[in-house]
Backbone as a chain_set.jsonl record, in Angstrom:
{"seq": "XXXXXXXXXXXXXXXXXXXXXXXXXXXXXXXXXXXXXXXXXXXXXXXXXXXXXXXXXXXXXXXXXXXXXXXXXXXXXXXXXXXXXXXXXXXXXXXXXXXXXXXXXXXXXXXXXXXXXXXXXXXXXXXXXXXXXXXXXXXXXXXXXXXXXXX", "coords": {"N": [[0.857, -1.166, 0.0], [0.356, 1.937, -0.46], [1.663, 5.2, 0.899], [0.061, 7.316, 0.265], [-2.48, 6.32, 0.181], [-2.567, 4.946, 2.713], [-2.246, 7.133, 4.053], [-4.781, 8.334, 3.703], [-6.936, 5.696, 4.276], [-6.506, 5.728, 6.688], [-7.468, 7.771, 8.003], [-10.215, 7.892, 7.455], [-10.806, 5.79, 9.421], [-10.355, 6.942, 11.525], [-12.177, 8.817, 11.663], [-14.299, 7.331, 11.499], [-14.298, 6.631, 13.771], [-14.163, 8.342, 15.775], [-17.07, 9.25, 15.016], [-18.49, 7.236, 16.028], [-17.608, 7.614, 18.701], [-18.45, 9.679, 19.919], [-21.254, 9.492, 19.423], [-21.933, 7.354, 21.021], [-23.185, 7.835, 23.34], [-25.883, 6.826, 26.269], [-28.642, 6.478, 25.429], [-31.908, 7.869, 26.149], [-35.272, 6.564, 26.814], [-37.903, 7.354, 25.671], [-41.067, 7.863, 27.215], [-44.708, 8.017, 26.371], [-48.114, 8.137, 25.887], [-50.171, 5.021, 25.072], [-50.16, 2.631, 26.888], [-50.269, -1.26, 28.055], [-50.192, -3.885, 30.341], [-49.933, -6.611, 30.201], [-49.818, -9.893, 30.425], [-50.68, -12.316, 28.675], [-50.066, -11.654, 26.604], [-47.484, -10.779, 23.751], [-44.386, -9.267, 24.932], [-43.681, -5.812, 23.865], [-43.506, -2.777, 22.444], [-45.423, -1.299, 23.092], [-46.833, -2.948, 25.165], [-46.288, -4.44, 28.317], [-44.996, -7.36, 29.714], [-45.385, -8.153, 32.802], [-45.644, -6.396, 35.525], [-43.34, -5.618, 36.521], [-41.454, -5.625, 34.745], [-42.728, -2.954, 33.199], [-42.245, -1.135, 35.481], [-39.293, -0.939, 35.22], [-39.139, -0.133, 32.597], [-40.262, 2.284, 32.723], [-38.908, 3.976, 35.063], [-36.896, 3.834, 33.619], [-36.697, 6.013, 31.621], [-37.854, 9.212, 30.008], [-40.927, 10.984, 30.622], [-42.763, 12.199, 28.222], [-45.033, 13.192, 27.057], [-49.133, 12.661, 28.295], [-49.29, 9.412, 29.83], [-50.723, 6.537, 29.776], [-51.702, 3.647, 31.315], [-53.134, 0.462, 30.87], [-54.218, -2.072, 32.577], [-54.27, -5.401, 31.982], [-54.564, -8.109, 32.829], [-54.256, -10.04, 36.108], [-51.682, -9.82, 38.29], [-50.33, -12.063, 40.596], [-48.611, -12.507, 43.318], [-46.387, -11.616, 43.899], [-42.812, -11.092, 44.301], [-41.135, -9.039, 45.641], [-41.372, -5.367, 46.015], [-43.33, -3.529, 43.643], [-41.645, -0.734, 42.448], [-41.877, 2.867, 41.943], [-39.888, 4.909, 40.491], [-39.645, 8.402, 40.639], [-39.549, 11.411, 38.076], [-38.415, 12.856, 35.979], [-39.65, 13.735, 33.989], [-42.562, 14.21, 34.669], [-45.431, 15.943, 34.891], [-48.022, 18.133, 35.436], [-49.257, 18.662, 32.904], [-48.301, 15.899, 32.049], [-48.913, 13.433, 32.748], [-48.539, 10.427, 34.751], [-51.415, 7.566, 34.176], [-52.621, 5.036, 35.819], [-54.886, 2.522, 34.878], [-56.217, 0.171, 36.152], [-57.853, -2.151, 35.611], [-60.147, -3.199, 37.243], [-58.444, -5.175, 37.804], [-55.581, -7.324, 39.894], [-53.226, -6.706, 41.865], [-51.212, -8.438, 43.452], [-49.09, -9.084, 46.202], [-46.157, -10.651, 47.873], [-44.46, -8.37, 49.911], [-42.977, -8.223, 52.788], [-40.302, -6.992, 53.141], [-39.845, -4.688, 52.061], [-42.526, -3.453, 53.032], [-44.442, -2.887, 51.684], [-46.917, -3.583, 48.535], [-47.282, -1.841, 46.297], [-44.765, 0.51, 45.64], [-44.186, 4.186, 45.362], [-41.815, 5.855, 44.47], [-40.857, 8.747, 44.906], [-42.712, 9.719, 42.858], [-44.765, 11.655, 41.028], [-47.893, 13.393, 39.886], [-49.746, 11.32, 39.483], [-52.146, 8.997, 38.678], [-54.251, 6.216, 40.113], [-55.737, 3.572, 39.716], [-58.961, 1.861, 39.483], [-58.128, -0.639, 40.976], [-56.832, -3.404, 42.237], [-54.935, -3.971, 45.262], [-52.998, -6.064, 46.933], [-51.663, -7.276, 49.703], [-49.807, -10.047, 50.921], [-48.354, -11.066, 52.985], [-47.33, -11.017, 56.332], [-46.486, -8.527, 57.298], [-48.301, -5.505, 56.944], [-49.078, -3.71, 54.213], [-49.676, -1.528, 51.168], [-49.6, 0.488, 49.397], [-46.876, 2.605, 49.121], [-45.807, 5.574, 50.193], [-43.208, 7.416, 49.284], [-40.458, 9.959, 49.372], [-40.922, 12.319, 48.7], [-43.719, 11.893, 46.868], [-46.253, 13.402, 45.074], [-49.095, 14.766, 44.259], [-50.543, 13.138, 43.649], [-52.776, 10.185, 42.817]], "CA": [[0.0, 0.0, 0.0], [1.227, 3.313, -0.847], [1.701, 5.999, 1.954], [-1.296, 8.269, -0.183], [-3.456, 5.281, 0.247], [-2.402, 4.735, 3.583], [-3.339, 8.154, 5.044], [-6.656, 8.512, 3.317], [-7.342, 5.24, 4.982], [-6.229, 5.762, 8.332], [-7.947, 8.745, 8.476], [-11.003, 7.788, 7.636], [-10.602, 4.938, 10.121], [-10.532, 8.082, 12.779], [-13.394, 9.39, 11.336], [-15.511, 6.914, 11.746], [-13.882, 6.268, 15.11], [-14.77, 10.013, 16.282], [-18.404, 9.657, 14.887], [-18.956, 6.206, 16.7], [-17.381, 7.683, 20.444], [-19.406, 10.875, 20.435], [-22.374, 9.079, 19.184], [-22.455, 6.254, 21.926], [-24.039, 7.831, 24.661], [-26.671, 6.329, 25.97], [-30.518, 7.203, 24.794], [-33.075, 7.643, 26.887], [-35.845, 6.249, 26.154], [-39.203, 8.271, 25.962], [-42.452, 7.462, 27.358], [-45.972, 9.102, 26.107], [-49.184, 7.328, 24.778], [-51.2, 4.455, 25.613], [-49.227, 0.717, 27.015], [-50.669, -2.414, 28.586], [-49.042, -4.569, 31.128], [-50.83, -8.232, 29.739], [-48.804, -11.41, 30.443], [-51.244, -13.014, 27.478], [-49.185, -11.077, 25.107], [-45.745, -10.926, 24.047], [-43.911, -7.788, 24.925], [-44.043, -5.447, 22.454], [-43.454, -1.188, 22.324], [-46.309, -0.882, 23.879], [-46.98, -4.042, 26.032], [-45.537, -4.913, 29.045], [-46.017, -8.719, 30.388], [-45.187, -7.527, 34.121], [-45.959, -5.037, 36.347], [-41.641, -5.211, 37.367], [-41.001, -4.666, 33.115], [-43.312, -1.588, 33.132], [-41.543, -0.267, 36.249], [-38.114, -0.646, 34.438], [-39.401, 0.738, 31.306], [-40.877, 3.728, 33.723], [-37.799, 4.509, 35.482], [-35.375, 4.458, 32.938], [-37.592, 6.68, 30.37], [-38.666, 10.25, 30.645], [-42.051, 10.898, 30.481], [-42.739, 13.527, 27.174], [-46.348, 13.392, 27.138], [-49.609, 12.111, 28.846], [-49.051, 8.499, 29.539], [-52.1, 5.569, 30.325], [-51.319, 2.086, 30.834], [-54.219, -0.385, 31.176], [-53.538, -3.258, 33.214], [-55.693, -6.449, 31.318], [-54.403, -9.533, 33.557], [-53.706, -10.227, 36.899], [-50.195, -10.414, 38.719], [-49.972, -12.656, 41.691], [-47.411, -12.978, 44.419], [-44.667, -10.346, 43.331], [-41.828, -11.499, 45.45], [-40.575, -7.792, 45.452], [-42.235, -4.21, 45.269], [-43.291, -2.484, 42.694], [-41.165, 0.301, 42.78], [-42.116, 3.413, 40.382], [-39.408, 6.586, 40.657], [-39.571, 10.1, 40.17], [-39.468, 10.966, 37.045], [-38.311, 14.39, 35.498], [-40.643, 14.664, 33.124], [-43.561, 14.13, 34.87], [-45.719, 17.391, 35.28], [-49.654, 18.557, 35.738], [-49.371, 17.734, 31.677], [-47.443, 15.011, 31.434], [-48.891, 12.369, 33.909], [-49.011, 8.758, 34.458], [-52.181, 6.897, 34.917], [-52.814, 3.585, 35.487], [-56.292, 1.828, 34.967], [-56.103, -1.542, 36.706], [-59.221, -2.506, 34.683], [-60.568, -4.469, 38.16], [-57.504, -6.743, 37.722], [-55.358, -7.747, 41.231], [-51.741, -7.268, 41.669], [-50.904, -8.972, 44.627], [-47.582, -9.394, 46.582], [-45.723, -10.572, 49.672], [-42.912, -8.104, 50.503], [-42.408, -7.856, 53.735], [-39.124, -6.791, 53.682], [-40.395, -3.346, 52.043], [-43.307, -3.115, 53.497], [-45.471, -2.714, 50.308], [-47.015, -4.251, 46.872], [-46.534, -0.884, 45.192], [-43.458, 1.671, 46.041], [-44.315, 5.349, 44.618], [-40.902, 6.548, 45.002], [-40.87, 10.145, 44.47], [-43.559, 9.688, 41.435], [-45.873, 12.796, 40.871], [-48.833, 13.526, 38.762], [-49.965, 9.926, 39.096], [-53.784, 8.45, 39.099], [-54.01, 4.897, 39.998], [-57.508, 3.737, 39.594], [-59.705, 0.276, 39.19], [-57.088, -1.875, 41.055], [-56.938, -4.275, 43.851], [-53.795, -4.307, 45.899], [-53.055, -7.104, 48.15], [-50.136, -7.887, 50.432], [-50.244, -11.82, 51.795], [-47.289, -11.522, 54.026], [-47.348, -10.978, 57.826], [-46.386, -7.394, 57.499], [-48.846, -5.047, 55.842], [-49.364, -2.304, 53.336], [-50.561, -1.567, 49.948], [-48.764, 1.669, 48.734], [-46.242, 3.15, 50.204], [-45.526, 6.854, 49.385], [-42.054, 7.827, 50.184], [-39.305, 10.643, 49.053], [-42.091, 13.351, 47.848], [-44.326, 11.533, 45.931], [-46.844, 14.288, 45.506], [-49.705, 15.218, 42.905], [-51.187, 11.494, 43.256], [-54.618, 10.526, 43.348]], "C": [[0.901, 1.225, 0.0], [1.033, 4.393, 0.264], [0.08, 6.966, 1.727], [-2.399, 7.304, 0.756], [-3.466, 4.818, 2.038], [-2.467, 5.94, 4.71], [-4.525, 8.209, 4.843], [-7.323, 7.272, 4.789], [-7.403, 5.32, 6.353], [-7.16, 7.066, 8.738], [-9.526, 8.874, 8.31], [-11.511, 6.997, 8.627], [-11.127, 5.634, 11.149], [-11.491, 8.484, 12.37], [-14.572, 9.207, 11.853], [-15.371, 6.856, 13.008], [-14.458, 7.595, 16.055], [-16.102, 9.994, 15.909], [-19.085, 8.497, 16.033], [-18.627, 6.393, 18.279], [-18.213, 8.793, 20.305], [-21.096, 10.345, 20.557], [-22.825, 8.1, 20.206], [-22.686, 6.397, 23.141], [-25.754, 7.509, 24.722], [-28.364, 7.096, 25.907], [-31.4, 6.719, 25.721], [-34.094, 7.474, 26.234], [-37.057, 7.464, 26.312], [-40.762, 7.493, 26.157], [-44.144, 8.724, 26.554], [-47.085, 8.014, 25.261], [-49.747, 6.484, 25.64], [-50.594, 3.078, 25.69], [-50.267, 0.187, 27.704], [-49.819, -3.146, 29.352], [-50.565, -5.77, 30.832], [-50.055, -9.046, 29.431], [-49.269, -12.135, 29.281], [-50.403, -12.773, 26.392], [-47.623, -10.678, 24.879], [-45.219, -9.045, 24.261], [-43.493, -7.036, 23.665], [-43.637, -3.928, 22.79], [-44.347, -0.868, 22.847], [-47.248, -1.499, 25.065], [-45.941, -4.615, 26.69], [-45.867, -6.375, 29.869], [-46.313, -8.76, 32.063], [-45.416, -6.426, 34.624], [-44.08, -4.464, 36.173], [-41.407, -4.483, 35.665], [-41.699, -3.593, 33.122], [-42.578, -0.558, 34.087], [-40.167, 0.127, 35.655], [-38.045, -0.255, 33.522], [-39.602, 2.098, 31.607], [-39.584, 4.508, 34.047], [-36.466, 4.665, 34.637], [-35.66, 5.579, 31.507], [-37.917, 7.847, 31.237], [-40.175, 10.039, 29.818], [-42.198, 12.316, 29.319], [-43.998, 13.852, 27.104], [-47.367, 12.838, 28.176], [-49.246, 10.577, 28.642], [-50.165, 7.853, 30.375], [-51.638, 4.975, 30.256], [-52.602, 1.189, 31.453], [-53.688, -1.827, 31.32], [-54.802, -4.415, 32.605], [-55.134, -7.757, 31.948], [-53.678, -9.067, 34.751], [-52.198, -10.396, 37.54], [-50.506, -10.983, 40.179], [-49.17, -13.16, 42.292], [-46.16, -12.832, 44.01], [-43.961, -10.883, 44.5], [-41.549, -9.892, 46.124], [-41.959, -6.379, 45.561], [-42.176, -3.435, 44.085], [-42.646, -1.41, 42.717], [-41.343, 0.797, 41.024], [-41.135, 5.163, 40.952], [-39.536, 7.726, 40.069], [-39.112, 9.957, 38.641], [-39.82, 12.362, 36.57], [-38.81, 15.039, 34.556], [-41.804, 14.621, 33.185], [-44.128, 15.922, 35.129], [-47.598, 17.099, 35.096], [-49.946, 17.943, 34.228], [-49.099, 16.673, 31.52], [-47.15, 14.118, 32.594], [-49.402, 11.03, 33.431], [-50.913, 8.239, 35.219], [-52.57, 5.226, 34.693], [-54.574, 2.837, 35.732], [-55.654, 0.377, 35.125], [-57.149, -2.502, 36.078], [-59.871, -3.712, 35.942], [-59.481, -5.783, 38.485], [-56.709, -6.533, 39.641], [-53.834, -7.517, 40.654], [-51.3, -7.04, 43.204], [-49.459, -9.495, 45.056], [-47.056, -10.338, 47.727], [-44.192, -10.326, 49.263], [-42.816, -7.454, 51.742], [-41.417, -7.284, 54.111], [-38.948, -5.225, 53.246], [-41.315, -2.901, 52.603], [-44.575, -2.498, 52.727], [-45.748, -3.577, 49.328], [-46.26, -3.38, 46.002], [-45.706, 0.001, 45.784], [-43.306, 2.768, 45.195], [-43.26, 6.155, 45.254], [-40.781, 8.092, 44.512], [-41.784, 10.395, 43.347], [-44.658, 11.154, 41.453], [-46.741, 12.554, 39.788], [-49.408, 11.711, 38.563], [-51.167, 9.826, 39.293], [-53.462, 7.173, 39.184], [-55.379, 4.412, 40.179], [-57.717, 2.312, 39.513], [-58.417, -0.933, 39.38], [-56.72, -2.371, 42.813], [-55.751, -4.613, 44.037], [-53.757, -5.126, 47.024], [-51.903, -7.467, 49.121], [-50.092, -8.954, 51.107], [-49.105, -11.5, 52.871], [-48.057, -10.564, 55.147], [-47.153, -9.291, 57.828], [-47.18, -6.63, 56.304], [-49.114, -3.68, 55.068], [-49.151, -2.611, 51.877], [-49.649, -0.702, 49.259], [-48.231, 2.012, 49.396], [-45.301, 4.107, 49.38], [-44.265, 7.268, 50.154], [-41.401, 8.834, 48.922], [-40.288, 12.124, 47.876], [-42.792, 13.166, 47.044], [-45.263, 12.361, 45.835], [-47.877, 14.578, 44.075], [-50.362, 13.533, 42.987], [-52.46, 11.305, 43.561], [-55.092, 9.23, 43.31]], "O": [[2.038, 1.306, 0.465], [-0.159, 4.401, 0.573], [-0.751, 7.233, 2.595], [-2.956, 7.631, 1.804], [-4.511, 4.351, 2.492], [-2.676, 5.778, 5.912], [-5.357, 8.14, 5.748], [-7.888, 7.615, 5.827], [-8.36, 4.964, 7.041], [-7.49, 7.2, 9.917], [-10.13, 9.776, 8.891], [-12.671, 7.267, 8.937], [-12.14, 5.248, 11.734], [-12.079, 8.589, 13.446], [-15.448, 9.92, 12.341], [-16.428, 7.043, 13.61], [-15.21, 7.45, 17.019], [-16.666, 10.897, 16.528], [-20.02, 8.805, 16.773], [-19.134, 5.638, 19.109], [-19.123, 8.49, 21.077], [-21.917, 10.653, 21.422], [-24.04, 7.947, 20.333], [-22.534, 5.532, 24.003], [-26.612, 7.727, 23.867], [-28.854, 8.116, 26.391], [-31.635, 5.555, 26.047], [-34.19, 8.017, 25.133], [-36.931, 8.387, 27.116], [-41.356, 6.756, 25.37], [-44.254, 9.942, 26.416], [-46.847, 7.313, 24.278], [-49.928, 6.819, 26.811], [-50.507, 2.395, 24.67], [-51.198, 0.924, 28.028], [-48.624, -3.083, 29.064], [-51.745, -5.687, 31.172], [-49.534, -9.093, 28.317], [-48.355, -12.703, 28.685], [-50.104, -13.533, 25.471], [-46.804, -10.349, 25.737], [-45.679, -8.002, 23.796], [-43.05, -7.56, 22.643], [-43.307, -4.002, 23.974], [-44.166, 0.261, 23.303], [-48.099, -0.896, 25.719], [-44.957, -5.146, 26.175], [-46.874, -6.482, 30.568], [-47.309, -9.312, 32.53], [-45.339, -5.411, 33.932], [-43.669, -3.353, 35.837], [-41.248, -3.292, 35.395], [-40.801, -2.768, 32.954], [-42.31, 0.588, 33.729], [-39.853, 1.314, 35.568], [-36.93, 0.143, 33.183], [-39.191, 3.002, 30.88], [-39.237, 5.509, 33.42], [-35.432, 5.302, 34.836], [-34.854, 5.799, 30.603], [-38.158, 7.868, 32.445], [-40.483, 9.321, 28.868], [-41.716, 13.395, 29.663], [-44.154, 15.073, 27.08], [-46.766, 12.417, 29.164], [-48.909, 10.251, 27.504], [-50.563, 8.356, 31.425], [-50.819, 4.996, 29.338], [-52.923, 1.394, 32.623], [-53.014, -2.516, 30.554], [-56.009, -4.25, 32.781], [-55.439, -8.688, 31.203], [-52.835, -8.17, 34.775], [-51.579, -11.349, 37.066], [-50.996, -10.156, 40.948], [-48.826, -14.303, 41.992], [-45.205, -13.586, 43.828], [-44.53, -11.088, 45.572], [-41.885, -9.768, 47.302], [-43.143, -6.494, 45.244], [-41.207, -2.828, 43.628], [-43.427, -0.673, 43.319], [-41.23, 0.275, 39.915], [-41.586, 6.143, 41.544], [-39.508, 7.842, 38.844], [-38.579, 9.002, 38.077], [-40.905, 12.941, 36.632], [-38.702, 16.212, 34.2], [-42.463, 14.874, 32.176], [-43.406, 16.865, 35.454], [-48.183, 16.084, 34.718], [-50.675, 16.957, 34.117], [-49.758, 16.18, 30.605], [-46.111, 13.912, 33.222], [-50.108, 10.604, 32.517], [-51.402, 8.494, 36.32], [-52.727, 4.528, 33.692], [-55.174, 2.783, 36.806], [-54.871, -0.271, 34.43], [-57.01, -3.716, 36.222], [-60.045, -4.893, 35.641], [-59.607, -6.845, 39.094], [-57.209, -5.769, 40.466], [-53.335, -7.88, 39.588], [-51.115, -6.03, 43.883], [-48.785, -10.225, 44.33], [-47.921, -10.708, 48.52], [-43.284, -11.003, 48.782], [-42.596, -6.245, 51.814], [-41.339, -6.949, 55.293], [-38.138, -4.51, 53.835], [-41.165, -1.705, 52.854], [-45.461, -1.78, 53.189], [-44.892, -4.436, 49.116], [-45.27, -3.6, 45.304], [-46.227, 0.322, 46.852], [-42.48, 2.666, 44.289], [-43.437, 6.917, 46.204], [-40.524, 8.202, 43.313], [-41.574, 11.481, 42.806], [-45.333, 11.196, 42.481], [-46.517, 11.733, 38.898], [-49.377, 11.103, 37.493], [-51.573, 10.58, 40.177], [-52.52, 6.762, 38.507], [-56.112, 5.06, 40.926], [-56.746, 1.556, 39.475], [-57.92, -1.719, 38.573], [-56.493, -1.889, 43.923], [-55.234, -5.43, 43.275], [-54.448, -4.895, 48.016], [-51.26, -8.395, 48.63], [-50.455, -8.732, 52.262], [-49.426, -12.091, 53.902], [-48.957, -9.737, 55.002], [-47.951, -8.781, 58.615], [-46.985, -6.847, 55.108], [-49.358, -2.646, 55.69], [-48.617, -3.623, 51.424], [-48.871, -1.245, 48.475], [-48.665, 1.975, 50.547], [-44.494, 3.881, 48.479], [-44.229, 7.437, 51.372], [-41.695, 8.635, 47.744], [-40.157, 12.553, 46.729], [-42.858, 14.053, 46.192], [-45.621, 12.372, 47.013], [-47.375, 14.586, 42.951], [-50.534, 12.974, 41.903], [-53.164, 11.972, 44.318], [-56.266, 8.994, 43.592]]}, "num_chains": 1, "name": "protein.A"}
């Protein structure tokens, strides 16, 4: 290879190398619109089969618009709590609500002291949904670190 041929290349080499390190930070994802948490169905962009995948979709996503999620099947005997955090793009516009559609999501965590864990969450409705806690120690929701705006 000839020295010509051998800068061009190298330097495009860096090129791409400089477009691929600036470019690989990571992307948040964005929430807004209308999901499902339904174990019947496979997970999908807008279906979650778990309550826990919706929380981890929740917390690592800002919120850009109104967001609904309609719960269409049961969860029973979450080892864990639901935990749902703060979330910097929640606002008076740009709130979560969840329709439980009558369904049950039932736990035993004793060792939190909840099913669901509204950690700092605002602007939230939580509506048509039966919370249960089987273990020895009890509670249902448990609002901690300014969760505020909830209904």
């Amino acid at each position: 290879m000839n020295l010509k041929k051998y800068i061009i290349n190298t330097v495009k080499g860096l090129g791409l190398f400089t477009v691929l390190a600036f470019s690989s930070g990571e992307a948040n994802a964005q929430l807004n619109g209308t999901y499902t948490i339904n174990s019947a169905s496979a997970t999908s962009g807008t279906n979650y089969q778990t309550w826990t995948a919706f929380a981890t979709a929740f917390n690592a996503a800002a919120i850009t618009g109104p967001v609904t999620v309609n719960v269409l099947t049961d969860e029973l005997n979450t080892a864990t709590a639901i935990t749902l955090n703060a979330n910097a793009g929640s606002s008076a516009t740009n709130t979560l609500t969840i329709d439980g559609g009558s369904k049950k999501l039932q736990g035993n965590s004793a060792l939190v002291n909840a099913v669901l864990r509204l950690n700092g969450v605002d602007y939230m409705t939580l509506k048509n949904l039966t919370i249960e806690n089987t273990s020895t120690t009890p509670g249902g929701i448990w609002f901690t670190n300014q969760a505020d705006y909830n209904t």
